[in-house]
C-alpha positions, 0 to 999 in steps of 0.5 A: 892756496890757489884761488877759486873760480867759484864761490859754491859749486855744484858737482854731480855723479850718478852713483857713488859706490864703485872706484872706477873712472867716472867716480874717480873724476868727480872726486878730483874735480871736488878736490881741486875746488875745495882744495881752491877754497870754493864751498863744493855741493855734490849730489848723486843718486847714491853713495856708499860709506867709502865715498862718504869718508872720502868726500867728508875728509875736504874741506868745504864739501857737503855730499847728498842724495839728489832726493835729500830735501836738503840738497834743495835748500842748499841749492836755494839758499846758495846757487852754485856759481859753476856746475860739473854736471856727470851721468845727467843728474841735475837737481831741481 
């Protein structure tokens, strides 16, 4: 395993539901941090069952709704060291 730029980082998406270019891209931008054994949060304003498989099958990865109150205490409790923010979704 490579190692990691990032202890946690944060990756956003607009919506999750299509496999098309944008998606397709935070998806492997997920990948090569997990993959590298960095912790990955990702928040977009929504995602379908295909995408959640997808996300929930690396490991160190945690996907949520930008309005889940979890997200928040995930983002307090650890602030992402690097942020791949796309379609501008930033959590508060």
């Amino acid at each position: 395993m490579t190692s990691s730029p990032a202890d946690h980082a944060l990756v956003t998406q607009g919506m999750l539901y299509n496999v098309s270019g944008s998606e397709t891209v935070a998806f492997e931008v997920v990948q090569y941090f997990a993959q590298r054994g960095s912790r990955v949060t990702v928040a977009t304003h929504g995602f379908n069952e295909r995408w959640e498989q997808q996300f929930a099958a690396l490991e160190n990865t945690a996907l949520f709704r930008a309005d889940d109150p979890e997200l928040a205490a995930v983002l307090d409790d650890s602030p992402p060291d690097l942020t791949w923010a796309h379609h501008p979704l930033i959590p508060e």
